[in-house]
MDAnalysis code that builds the backbone (N, CA, C; Angstrom):
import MDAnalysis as mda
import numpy as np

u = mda.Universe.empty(141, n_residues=47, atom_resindex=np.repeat(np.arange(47), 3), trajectory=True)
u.add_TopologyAttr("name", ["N", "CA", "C"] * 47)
u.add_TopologyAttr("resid", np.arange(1, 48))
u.add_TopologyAttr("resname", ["UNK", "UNK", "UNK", "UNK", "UNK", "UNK", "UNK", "UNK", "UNK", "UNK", "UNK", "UNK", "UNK", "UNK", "UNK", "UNK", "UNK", "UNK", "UNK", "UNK", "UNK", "UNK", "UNK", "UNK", "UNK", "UNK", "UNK", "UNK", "UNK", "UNK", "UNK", "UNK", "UNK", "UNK", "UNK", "UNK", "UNK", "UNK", "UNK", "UNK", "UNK", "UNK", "UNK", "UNK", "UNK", "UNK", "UNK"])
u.atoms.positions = np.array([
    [0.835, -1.210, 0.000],
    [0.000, 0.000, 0.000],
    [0.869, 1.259, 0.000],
    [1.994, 1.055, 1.041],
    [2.637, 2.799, 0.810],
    [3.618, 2.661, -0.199],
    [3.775, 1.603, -0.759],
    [4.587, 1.772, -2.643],
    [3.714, 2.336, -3.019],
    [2.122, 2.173, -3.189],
    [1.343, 2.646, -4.229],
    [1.201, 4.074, -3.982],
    [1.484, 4.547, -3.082],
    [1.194, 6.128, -2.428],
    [2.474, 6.530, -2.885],
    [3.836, 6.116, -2.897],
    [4.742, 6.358, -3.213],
    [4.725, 6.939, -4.266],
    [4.571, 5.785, -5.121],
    [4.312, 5.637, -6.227],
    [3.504, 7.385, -7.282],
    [2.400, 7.195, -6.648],
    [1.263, 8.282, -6.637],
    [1.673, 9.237, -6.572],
    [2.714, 9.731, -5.423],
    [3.457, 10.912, -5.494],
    [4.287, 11.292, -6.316],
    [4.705, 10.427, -6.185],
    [6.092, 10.432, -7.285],
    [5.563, 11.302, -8.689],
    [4.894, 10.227, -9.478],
    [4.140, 10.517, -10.450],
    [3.560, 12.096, -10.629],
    [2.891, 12.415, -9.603],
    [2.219, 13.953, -9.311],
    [3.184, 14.739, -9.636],
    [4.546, 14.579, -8.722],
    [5.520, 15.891, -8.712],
    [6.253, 15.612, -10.011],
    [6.166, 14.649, -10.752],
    [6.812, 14.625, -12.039],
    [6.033, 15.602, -13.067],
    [4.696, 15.293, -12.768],
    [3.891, 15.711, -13.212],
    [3.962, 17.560, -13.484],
    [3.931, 17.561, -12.458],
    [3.253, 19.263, -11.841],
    [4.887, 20.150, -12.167],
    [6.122, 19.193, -11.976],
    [7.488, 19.709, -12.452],
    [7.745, 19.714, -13.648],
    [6.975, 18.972, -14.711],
    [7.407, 18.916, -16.384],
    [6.088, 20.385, -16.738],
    [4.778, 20.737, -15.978],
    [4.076, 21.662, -16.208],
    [4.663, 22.638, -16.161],
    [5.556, 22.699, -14.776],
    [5.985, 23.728, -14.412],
    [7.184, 24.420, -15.407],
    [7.948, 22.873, -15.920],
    [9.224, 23.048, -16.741],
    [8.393, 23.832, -18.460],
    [7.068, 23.532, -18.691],
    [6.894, 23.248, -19.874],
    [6.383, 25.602, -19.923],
    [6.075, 25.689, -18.753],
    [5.655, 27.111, -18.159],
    [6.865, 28.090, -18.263],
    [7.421, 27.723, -17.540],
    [9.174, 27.984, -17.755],
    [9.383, 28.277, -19.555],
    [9.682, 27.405, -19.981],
    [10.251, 27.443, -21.150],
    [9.470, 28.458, -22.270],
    [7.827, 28.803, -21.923],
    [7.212, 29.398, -22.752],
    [7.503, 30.729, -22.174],
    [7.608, 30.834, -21.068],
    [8.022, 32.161, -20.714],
    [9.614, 33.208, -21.288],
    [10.228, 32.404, -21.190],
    [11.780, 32.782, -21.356],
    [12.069, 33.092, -22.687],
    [11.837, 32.646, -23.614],
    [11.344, 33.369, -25.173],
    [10.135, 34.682, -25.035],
    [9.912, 34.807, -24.494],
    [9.088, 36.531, -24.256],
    [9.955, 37.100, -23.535],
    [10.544, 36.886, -22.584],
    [11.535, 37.740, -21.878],
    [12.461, 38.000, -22.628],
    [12.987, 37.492, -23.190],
    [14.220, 37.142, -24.342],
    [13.763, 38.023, -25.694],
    [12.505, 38.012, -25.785],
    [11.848, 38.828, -26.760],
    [11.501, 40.352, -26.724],
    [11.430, 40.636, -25.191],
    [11.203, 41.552, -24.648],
    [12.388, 42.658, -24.533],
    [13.638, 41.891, -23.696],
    [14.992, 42.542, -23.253],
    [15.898, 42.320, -24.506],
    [15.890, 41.671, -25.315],
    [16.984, 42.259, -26.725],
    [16.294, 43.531, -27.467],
    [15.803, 43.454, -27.621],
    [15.542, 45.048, -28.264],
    [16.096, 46.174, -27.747],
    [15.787, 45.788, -26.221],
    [15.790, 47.182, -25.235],
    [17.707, 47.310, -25.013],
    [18.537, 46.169, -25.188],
    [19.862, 45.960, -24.745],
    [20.486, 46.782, -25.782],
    [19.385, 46.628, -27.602],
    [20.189, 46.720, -28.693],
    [19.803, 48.289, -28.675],
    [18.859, 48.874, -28.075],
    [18.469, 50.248, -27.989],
    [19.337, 50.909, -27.582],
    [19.856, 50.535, -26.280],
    [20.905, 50.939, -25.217],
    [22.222, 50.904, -25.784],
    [23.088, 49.782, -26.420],
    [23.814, 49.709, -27.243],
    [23.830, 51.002, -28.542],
    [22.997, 50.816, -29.224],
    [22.810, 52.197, -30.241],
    [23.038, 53.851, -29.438],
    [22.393, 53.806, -28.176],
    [22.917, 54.959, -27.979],
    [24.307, 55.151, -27.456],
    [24.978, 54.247, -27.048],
    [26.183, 54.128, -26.056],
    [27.503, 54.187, -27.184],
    [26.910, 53.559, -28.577],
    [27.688, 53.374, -29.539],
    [27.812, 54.449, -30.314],
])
């Protein structure tokens, strides 16, 4: 019985950590999308 709970957990936080990973990853291409422009803005004037 507490393999199967084990088990159960296990599974969940794999779960809820590949969501979390899959959240992550969609985010960081907008940030990335967001802050190069503004770096290459800053650059143009500095240059």
């Amino acid at each position: 019985m507490s393999s199967l709970v084990g088990d159960v957990w296990t599974t969940g936080l794999v779960r809820v950590f590949r969501r979390q990973q899959a959240a992550l990853f969609s985010i960081v291409p907008t940030i990335h999308d967001v802050l190069l422009p503004r770096t290459r803005q800053v650059e143009n004037l500095f240059l």
